[in-house]
mmCIF file of the N, C-alpha and C atoms, coordinates in Angstrom:
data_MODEL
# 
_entry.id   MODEL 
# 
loop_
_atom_site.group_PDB 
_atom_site.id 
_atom_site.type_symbol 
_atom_site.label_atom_id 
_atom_site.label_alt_id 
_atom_site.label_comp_id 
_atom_site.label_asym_id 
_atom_site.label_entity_id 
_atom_site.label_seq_id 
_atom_site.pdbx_PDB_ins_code 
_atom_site.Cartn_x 
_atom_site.Cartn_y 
_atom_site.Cartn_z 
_atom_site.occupancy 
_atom_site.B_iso_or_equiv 
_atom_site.pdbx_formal_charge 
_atom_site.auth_seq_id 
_atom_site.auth_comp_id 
_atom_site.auth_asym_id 
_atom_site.auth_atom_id 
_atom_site.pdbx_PDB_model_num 
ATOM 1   N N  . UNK A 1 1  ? 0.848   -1.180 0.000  1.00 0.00 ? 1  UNK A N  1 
ATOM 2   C CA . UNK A 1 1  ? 0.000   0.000  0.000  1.00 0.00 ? 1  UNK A CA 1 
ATOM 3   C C  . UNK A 1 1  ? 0.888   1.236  0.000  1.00 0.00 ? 1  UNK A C  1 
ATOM 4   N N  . UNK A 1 2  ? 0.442   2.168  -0.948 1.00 0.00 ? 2  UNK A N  1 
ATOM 5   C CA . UNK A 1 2  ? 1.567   3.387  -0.856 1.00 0.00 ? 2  UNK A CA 1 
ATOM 6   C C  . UNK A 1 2  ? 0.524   4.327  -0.874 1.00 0.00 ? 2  UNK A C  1 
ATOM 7   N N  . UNK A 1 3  ? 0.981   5.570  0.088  1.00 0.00 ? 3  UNK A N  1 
ATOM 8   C CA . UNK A 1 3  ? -0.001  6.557  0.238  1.00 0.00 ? 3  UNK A CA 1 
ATOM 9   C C  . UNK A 1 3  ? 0.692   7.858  -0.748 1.00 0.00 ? 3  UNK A C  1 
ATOM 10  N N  . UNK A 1 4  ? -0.109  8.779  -1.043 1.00 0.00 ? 4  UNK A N  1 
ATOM 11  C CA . UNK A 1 4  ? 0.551   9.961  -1.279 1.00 0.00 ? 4  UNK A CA 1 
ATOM 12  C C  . UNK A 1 4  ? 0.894   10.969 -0.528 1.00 0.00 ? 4  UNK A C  1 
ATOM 13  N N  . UNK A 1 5  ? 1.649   12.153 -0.695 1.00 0.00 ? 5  UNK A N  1 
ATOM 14  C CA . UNK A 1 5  ? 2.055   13.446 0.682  1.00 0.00 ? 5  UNK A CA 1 
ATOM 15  C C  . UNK A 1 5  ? 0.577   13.875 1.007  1.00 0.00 ? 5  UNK A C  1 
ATOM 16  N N  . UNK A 1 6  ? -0.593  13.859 0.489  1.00 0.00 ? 6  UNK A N  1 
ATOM 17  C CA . UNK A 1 6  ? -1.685  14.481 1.125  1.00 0.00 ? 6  UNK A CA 1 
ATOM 18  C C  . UNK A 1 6  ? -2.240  13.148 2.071  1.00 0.00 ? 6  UNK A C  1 
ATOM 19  N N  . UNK A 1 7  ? -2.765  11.885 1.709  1.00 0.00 ? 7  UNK A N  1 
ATOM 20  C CA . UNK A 1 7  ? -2.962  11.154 2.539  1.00 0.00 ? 7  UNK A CA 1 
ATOM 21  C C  . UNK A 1 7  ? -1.719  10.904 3.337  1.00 0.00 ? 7  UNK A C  1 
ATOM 22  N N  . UNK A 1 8  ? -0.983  10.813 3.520  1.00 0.00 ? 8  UNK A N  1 
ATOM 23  C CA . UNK A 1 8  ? 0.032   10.464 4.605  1.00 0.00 ? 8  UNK A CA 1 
ATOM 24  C C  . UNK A 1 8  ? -0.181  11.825 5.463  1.00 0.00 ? 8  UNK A C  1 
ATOM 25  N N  . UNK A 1 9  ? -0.296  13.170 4.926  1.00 0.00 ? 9  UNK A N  1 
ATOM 26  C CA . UNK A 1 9  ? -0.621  14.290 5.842  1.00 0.00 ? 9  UNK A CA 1 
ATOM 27  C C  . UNK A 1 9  ? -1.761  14.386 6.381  1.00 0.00 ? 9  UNK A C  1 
ATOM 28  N N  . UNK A 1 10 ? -2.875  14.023 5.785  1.00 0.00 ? 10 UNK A N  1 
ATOM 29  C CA . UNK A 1 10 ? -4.049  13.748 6.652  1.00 0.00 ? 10 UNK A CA 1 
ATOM 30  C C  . UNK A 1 10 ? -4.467  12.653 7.864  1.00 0.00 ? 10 UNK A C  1 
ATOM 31  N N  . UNK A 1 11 ? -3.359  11.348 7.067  1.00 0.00 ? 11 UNK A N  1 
ATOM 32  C CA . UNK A 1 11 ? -3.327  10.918 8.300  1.00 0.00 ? 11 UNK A CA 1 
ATOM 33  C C  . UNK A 1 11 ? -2.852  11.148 9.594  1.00 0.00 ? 11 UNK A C  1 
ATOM 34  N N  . UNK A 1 12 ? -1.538  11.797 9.424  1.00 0.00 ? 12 UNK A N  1 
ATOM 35  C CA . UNK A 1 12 ? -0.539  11.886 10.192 1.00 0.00 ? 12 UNK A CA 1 
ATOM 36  C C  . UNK A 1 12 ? -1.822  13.248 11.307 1.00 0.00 ? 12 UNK A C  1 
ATOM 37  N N  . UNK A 1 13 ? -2.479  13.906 10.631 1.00 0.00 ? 13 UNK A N  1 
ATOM 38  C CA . UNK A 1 13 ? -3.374  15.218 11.209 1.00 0.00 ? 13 UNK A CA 1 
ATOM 39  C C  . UNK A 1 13 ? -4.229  14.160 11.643 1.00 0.00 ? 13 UNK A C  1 
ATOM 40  N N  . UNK A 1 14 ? -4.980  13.315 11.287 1.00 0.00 ? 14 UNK A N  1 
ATOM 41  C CA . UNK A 1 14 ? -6.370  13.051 12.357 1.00 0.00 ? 14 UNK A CA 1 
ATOM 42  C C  . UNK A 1 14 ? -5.269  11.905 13.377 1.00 0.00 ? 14 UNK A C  1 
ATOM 43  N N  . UNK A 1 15 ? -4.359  11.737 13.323 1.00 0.00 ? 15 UNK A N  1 
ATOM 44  C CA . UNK A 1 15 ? -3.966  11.011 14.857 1.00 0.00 ? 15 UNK A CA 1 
ATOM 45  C C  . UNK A 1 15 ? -3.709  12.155 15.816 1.00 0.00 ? 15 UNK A C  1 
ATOM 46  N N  . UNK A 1 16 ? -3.185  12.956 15.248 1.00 0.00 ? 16 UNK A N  1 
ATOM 47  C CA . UNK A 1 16 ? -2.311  14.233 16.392 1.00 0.00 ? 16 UNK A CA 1 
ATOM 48  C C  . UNK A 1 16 ? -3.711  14.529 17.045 1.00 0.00 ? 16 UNK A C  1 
ATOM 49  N N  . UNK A 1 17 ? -4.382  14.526 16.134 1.00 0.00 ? 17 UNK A N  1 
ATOM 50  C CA . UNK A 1 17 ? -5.944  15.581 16.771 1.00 0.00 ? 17 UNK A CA 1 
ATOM 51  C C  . UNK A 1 17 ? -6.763  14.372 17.482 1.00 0.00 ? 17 UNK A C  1 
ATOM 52  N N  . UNK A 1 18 ? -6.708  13.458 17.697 1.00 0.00 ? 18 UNK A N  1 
ATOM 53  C CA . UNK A 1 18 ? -7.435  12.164 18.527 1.00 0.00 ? 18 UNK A CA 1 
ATOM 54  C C  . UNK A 1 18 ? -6.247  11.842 19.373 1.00 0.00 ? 18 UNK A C  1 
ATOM 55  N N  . UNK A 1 19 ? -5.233  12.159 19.292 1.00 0.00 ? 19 UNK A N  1 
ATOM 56  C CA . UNK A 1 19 ? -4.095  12.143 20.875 1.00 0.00 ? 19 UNK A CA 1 
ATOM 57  C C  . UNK A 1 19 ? -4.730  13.320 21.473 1.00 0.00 ? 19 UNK A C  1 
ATOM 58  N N  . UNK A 1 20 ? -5.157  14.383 21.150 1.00 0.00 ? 20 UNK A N  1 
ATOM 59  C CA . UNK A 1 20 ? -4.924  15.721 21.683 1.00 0.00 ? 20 UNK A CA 1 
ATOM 60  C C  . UNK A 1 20 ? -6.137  15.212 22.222 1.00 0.00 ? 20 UNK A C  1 
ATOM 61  N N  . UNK A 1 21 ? -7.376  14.765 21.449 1.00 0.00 ? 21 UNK A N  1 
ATOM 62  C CA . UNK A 1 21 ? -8.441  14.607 22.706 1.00 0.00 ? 21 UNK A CA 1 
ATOM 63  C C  . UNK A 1 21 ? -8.778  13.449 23.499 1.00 0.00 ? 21 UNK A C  1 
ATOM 64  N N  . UNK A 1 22 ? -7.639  12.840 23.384 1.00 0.00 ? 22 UNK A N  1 
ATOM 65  C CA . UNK A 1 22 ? -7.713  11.766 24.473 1.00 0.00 ? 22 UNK A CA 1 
ATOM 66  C C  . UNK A 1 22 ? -6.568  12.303 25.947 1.00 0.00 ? 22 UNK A C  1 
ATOM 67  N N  . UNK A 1 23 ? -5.991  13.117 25.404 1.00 0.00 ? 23 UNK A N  1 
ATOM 68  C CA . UNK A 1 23 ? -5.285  13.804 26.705 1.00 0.00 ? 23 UNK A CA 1 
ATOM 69  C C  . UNK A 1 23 ? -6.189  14.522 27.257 1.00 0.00 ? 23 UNK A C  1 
ATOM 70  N N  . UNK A 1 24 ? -6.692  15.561 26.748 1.00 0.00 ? 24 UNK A N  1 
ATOM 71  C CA . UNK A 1 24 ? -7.526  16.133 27.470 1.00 0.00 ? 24 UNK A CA 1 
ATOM 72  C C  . UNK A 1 24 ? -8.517  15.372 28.084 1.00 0.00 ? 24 UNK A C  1 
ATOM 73  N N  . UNK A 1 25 ? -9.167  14.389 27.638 1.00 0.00 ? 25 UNK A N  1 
ATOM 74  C CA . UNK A 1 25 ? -10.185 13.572 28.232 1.00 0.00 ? 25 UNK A CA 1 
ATOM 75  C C  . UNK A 1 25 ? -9.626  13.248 29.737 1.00 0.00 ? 25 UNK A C  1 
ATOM 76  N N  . UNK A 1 26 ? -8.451  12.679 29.517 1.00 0.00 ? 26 UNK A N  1 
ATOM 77  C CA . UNK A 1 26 ? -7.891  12.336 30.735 1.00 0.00 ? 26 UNK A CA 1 
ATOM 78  C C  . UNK A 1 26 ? -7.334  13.500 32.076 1.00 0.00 ? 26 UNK A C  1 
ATOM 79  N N  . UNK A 1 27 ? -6.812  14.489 31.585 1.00 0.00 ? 27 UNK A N  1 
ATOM 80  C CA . UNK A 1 27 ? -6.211  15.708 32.426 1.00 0.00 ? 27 UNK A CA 1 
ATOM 81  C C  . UNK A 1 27 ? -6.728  16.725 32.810 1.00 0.00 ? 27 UNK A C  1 
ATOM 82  N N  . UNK A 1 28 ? -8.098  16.655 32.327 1.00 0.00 ? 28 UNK A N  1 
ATOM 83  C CA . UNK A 1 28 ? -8.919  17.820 32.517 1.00 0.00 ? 28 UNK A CA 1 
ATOM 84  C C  . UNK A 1 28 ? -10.645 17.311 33.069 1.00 0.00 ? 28 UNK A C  1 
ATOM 85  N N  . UNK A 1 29 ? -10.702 16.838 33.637 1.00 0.00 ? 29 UNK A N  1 
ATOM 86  C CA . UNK A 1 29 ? -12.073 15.694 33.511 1.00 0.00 ? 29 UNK A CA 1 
ATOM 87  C C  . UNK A 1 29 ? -13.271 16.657 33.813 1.00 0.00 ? 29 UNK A C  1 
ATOM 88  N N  . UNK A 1 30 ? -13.498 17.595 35.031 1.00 0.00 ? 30 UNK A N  1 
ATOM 89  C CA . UNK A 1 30 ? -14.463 18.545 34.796 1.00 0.00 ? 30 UNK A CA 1 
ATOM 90  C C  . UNK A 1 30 ? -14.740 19.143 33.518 1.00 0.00 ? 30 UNK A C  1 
ATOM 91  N N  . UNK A 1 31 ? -13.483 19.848 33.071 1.00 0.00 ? 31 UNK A N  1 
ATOM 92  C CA . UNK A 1 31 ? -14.049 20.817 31.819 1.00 0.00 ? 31 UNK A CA 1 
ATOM 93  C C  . UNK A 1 31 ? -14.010 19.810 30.826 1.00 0.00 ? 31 UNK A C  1 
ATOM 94  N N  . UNK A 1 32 ? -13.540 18.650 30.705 1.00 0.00 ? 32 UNK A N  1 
ATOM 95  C CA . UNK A 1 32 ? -13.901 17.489 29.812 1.00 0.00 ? 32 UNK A CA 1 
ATOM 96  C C  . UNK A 1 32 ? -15.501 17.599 29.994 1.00 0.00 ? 32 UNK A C  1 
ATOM 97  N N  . UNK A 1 33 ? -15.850 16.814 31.051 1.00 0.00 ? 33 UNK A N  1 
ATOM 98  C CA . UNK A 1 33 ? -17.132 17.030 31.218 1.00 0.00 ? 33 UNK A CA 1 
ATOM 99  C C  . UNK A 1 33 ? -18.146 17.617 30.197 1.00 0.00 ? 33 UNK A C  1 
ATOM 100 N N  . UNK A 1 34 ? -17.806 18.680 30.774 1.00 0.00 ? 34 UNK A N  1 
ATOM 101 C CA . UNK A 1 34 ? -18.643 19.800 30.329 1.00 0.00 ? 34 UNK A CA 1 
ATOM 102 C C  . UNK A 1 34 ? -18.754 20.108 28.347 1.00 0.00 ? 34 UNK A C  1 
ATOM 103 N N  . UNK A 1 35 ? -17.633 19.572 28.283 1.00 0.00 ? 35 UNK A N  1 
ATOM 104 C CA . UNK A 1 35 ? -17.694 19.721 26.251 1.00 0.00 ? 35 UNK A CA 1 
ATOM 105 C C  . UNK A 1 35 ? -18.291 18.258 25.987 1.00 0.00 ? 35 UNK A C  1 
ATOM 106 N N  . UNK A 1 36 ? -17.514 17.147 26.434 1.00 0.00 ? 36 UNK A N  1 
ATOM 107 C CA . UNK A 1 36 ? -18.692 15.667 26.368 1.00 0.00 ? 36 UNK A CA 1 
ATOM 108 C C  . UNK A 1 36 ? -20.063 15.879 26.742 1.00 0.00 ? 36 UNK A C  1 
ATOM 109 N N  . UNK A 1 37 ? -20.481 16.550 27.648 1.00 0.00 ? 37 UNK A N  1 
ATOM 110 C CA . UNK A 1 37 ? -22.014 16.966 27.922 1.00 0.00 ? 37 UNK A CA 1 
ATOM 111 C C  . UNK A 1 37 ? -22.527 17.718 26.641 1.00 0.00 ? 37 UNK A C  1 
ATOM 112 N N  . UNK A 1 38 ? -21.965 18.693 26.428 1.00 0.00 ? 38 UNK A N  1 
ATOM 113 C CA . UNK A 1 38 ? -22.531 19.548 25.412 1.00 0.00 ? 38 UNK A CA 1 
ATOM 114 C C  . UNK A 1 38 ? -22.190 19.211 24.168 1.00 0.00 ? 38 UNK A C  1 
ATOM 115 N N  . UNK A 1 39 ? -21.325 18.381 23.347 1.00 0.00 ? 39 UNK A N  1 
ATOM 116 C CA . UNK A 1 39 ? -21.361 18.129 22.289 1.00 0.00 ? 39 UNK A CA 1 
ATOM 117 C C  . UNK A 1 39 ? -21.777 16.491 22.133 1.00 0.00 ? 39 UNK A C  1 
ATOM 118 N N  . UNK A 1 40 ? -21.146 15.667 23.303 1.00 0.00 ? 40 UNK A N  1 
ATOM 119 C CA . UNK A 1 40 ? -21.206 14.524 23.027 1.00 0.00 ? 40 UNK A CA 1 
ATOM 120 C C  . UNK A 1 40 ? -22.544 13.572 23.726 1.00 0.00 ? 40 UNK A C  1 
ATOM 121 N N  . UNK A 1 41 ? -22.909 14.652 24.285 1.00 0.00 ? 41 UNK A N  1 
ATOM 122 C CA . UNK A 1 41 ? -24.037 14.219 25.528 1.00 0.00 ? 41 UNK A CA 1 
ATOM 123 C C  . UNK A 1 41 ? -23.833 13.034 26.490 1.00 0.00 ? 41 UNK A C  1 
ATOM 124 N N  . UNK A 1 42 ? -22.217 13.060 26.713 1.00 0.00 ? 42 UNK A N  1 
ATOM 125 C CA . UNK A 1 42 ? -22.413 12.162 27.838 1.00 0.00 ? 42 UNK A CA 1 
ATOM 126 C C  . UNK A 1 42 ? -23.087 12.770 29.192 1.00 0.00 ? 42 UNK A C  1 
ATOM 127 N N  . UNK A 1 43 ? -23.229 11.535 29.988 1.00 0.00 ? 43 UNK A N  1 
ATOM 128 C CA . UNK A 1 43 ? -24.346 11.991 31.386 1.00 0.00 ? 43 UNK A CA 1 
ATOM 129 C C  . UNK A 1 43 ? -23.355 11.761 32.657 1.00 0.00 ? 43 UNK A C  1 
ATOM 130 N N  . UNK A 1 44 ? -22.337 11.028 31.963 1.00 0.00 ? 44 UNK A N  1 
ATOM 131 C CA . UNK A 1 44 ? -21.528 10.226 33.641 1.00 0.00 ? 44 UNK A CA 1 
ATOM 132 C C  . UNK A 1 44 ? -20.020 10.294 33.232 1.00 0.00 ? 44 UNK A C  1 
ATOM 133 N N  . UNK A 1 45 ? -19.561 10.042 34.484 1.00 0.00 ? 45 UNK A N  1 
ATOM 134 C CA . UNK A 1 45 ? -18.254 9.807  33.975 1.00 0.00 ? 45 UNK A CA 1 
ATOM 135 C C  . UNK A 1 45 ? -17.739 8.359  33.237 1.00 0.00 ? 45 UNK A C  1 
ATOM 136 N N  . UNK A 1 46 ? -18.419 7.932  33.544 1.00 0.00 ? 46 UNK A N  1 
ATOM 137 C CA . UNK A 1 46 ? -18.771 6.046  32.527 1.00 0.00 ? 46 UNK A CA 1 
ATOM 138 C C  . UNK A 1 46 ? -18.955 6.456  31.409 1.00 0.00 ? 46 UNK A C  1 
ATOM 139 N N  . UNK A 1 47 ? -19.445 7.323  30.786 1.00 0.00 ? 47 UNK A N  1 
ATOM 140 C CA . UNK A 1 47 ? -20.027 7.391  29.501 1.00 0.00 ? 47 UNK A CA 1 
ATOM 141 C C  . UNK A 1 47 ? -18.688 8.081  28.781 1.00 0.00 ? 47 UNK A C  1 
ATOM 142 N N  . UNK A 1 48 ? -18.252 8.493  29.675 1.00 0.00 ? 48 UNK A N  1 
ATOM 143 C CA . UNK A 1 48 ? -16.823 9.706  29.331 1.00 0.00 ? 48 UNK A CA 1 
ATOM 144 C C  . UNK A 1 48 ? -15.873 8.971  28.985 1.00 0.00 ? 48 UNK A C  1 
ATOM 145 N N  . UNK A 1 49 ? -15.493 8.056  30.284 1.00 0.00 ? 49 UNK A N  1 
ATOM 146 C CA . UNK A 1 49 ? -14.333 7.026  29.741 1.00 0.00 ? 49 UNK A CA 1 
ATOM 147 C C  . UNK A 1 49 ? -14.532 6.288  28.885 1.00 0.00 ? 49 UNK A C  1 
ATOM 148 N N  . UNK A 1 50 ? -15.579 5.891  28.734 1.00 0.00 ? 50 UNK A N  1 
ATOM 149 C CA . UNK A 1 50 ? -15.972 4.898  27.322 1.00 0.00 ? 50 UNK A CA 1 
ATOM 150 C C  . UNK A 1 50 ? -15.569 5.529  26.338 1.00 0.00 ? 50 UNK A C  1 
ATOM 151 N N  . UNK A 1 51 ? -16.047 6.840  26.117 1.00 0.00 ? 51 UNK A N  1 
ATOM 152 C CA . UNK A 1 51 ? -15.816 8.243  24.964 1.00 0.00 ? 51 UNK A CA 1 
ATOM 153 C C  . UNK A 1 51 ? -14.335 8.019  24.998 1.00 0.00 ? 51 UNK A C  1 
ATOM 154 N N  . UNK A 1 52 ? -13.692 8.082  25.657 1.00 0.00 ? 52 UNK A N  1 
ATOM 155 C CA . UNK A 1 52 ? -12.101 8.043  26.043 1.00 0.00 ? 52 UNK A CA 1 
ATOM 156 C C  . UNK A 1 52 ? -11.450 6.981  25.263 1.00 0.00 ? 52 UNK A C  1 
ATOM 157 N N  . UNK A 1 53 ? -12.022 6.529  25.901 1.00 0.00 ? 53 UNK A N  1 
ATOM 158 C CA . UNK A 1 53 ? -11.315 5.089  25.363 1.00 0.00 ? 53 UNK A CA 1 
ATOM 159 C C  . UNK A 1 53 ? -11.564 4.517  24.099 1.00 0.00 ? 53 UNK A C  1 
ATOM 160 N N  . UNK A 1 54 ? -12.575 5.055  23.496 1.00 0.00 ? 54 UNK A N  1 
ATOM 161 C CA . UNK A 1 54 ? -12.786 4.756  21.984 1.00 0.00 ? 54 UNK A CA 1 
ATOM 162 C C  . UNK A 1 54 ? -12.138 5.984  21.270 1.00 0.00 ? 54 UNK A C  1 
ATOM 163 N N  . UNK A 1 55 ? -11.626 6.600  21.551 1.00 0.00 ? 55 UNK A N  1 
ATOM 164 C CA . UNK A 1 55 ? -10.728 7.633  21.138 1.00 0.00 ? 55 UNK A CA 1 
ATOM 165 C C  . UNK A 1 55 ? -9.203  7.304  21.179 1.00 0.00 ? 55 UNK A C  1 
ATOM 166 N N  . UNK A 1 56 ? -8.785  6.821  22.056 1.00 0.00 ? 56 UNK A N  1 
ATOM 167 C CA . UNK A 1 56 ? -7.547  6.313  22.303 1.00 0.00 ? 56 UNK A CA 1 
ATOM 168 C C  . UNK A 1 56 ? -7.530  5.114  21.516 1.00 0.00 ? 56 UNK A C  1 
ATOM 169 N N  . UNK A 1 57 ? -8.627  3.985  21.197 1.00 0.00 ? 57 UNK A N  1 
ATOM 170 C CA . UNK A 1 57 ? -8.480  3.006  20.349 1.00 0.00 ? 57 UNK A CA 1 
ATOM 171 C C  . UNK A 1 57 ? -8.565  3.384  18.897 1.00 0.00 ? 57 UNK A C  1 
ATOM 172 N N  . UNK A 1 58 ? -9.048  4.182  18.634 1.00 0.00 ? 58 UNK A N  1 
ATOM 173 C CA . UNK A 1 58 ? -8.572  5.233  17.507 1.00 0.00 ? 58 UNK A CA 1 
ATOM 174 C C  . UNK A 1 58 ? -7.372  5.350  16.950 1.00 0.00 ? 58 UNK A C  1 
ATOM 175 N N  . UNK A 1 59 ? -6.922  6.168  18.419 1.00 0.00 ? 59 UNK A N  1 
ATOM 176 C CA . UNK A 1 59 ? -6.068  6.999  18.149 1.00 0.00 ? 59 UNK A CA 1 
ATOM 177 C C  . UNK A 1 59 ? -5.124  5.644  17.992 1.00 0.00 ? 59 UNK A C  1 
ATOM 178 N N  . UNK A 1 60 ? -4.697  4.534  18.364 1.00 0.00 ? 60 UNK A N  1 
ATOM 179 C CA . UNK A 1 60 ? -4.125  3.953  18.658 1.00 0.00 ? 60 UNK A CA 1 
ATOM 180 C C  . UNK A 1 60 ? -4.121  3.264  16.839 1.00 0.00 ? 60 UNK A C  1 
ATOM 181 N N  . UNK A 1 61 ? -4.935  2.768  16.539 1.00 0.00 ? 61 UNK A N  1 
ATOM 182 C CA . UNK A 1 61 ? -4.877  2.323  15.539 1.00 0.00 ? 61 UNK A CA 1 
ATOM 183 C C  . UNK A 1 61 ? -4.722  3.344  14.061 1.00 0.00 ? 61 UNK A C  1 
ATOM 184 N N  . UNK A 1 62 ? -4.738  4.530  13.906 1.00 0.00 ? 62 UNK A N  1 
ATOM 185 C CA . UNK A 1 62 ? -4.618  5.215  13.288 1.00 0.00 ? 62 UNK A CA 1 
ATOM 186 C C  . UNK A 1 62 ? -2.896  5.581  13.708 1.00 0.00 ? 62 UNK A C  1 
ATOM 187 N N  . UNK A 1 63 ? -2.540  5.411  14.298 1.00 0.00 ? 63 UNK A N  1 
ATOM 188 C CA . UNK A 1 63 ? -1.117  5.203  15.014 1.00 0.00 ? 63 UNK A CA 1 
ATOM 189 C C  . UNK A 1 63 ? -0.001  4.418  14.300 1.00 0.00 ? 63 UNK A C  1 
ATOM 190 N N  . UNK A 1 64 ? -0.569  3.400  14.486 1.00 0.00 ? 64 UNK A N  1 
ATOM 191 C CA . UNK A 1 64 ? 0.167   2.422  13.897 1.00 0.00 ? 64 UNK A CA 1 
ATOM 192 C C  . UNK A 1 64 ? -0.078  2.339  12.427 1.00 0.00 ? 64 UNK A C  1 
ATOM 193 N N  . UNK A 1 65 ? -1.414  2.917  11.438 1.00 0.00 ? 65 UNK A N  1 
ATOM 194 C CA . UNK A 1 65 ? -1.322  3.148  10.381 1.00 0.00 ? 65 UNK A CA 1 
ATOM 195 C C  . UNK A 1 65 ? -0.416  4.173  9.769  1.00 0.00 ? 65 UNK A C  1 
ATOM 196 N N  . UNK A 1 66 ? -0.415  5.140  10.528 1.00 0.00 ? 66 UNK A N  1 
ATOM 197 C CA . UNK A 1 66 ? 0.719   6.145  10.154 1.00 0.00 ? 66 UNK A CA 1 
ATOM 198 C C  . UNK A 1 66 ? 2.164   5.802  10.592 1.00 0.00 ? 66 UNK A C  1 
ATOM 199 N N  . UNK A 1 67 ? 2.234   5.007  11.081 1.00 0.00 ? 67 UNK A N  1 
ATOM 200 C CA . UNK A 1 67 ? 4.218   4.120  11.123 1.00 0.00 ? 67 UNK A CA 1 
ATOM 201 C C  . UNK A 1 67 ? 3.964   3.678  10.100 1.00 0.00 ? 67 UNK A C  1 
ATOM 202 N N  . UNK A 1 68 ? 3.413   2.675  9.967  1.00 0.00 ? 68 UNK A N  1 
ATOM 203 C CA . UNK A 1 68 ? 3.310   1.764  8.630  1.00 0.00 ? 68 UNK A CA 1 
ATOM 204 C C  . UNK A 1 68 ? 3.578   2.250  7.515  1.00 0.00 ? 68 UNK A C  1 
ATOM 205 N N  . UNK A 1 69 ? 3.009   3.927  6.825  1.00 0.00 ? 69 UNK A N  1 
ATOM 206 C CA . UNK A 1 69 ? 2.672   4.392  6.142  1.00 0.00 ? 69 UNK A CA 1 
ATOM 207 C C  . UNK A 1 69 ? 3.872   5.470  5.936  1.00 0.00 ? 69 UNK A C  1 
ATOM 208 N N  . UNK A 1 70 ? 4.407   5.972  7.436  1.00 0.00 ? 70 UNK A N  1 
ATOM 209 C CA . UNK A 1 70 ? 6.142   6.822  6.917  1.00 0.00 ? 70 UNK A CA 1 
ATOM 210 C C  . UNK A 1 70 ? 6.796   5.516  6.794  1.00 0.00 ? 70 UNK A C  1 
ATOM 211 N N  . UNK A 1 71 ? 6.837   4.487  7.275  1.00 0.00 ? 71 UNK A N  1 
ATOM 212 C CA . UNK A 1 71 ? 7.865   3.287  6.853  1.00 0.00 ? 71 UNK A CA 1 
ATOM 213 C C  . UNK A 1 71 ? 8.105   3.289  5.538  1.00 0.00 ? 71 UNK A C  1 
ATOM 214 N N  . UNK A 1 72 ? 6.608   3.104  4.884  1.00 0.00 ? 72 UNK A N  1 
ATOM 215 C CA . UNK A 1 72 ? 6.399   2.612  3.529  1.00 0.00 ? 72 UNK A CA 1 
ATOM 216 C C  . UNK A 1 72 ? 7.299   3.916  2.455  1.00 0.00 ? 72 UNK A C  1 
ATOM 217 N N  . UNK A 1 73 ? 6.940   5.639  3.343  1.00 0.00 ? 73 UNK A N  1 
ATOM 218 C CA . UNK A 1 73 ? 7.188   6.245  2.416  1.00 0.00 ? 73 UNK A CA 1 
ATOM 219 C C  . UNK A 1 73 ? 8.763   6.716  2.636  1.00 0.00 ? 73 UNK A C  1 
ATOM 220 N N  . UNK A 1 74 ? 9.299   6.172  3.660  1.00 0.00 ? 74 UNK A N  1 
ATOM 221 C CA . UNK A 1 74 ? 10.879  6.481  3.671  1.00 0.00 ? 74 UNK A CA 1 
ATOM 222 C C  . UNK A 1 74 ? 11.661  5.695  3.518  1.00 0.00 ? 74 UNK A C  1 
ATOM 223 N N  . UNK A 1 75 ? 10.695  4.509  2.951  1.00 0.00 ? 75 UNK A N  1 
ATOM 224 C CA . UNK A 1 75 ? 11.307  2.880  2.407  1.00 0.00 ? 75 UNK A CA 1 
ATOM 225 C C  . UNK A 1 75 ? 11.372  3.558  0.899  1.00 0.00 ? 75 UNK A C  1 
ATOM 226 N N  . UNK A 1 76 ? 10.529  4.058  0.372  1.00 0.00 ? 76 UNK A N  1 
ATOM 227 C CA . UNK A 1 76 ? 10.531  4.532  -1.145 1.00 0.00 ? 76 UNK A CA 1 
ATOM 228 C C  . UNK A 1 76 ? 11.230  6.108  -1.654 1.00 0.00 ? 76 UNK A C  1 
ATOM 229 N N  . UNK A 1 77 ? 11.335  7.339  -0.547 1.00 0.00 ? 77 UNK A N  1 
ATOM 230 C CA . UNK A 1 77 ? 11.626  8.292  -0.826 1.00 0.00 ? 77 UNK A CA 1 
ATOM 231 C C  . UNK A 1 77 ? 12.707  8.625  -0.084 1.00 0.00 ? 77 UNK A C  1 
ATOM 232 N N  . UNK A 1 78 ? 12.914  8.003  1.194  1.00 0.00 ? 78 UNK A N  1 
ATOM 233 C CA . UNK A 1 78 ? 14.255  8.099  1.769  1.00 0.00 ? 78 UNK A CA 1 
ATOM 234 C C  . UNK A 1 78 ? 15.475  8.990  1.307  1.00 0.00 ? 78 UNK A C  1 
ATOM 235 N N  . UNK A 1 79 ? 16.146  7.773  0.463  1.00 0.00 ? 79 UNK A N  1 
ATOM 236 C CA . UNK A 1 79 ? 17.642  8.249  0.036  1.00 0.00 ? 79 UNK A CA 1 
ATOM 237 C C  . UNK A 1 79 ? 17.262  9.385  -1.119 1.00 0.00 ? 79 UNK A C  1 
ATOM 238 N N  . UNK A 1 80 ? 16.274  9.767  -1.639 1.00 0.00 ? 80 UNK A N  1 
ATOM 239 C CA . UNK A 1 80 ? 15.786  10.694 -2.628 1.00 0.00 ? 80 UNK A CA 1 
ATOM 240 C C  . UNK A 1 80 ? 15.716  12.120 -2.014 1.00 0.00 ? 80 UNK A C  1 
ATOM 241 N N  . UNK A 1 81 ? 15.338  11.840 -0.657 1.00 0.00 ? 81 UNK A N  1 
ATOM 242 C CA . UNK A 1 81 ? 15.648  13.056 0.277  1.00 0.00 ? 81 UNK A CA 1 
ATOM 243 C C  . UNK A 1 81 ? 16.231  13.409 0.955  1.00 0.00 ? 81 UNK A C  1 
ATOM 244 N N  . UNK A 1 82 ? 17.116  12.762 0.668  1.00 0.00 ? 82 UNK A N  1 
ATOM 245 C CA . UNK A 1 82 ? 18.301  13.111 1.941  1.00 0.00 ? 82 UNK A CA 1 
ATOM 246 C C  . UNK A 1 82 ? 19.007  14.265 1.682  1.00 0.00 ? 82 UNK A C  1 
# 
């Protein structure tokens, strides 16, 4: 599978941005709260970590697609850019 510089940049953008809200999920849990209430309508903090954690499994797997994917493209463009 070979991606191009825009998909490899989009990917590389929706992991950064699903780390960023799985930190916050975790470090901020009131004002988490309060944006999961209002956008996501959670009710509990159960509903939050669940939210959490399907974010981090996300993030996690979109993770490892984007190694895969600079592997692939510094397996092919590497020494071209050096």
């Amino acid at each position: 599978m070979t991606l191009s510089m825009e998909e490899f940049n989009a990917l590389k953008s929706k992991v950064e941005s699903l780390q960023r809200k799985a930190d916050k999920a975790e470090g901020a849990l009131e004002q988490t709260m309060a944006i999961l209430k209002e956008e996501y309508s959670c009710d509990s903090i159960e509903e939050a970590a669940e939210l959490a954690e399907k974010f981090r499994e996300e993030a996690d797997t979109l993770e490892a697609r984007f190694e895969k994917a600079e592997s692939t493209f510094d397996d092919k463009w590497g020494k071209v850019l050096s």
